[in-house]
N, C-alpha and C positions, 0 to 999 in steps of 0.2 A: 405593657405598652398597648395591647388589643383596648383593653378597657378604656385606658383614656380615646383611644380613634373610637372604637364605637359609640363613647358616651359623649365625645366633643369635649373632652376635662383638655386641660392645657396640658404642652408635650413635658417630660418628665424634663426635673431639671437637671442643670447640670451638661447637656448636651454640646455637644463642640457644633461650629457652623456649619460643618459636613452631615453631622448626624440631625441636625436643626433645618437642613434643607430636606433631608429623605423624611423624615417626622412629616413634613408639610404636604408632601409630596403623597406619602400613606394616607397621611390625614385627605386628600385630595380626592383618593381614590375611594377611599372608605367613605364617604359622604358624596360622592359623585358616579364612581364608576362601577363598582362591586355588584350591583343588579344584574348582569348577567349573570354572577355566580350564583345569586340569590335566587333565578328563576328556574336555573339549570339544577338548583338542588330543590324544587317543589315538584319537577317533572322525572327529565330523562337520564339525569347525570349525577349516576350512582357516586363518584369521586366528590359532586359538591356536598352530599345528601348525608354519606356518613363520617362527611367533616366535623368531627368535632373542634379541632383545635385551631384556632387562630391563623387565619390564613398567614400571616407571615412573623407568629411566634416561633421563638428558638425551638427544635427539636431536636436537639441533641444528636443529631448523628454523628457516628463515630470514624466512620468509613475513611480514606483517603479523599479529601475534596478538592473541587476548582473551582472560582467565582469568575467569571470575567465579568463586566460591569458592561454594559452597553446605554449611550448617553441617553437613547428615549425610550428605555425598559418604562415599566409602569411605576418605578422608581431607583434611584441610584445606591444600591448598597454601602453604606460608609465600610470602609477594611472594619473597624471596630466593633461593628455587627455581624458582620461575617466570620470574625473570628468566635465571638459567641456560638453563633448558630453552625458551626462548624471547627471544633475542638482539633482535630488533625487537618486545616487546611495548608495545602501544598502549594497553591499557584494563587494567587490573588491578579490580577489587570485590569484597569479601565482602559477603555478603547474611546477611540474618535468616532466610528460611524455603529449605526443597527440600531434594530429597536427590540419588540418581542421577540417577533419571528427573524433573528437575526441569521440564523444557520439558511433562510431563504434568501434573505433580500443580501446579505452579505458574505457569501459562499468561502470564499478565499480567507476571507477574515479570521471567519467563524474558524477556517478548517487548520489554520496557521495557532490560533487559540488553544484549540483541543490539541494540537500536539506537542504544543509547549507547555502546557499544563500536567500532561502524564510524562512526561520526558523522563522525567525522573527516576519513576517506577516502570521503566524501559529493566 
């Protein structure tokens, strides 16, 4: 999926309307907003620099995971991707408010999130 956003190829097919919104949405970002990471890895910021891989390729973790979905993240996770990119996911949610920095601007939220998300492995 990197390669079609960096190259501008069209989104792969097959996509459901959900995963055909966050495609658009990446696409968005990857040809509009991505330059701060681009200038942060020619200077200061050792994390953009020895990025090799695809900012938002699957990486297989294996871990115990949580997604919550927040509606003005820099894009909306379809479940379908998530579960790719997260093989043991435990708690999936999309929420009504928050953006990036949602643990700031949505304290309560965020904090009712995180504890229903490990609940389990209480």
């Amino acid at each position: 999926m990197s390669k079609a956003l960096g190259s501008g190829g069209p989104a792969p097919a097959g996509l459901s309307d959900h995963e055909q919104r966050a495609f658009e949405q990446l696409r968005f970002l990857y040809t509009k907003g991505i330059g701060y990471a681009t200038e942060m890895g020619l200077s200061s910021g050792r994390l953009y620099w020895e990025n090799t891989l695809g900012f938002f390729d699957v990486k297989g973790a294996t871990v115990p995971a949580a997604v919550t979905v927040f509606p003005n993240e820099l894009y909306q996770a379809p479940r379908s991707w998530t579960e790719q990119a997260y093989p043991n996911l435990i708690y999936f949610n999309q929420v009504d408010k928050g953006n990036h920095f949602a643990a700031w601007q949505e304290p309560e939220l965020f904090t009712t999130e995180v504890r229903a998300a490990f609940r389990s492995l209480r």
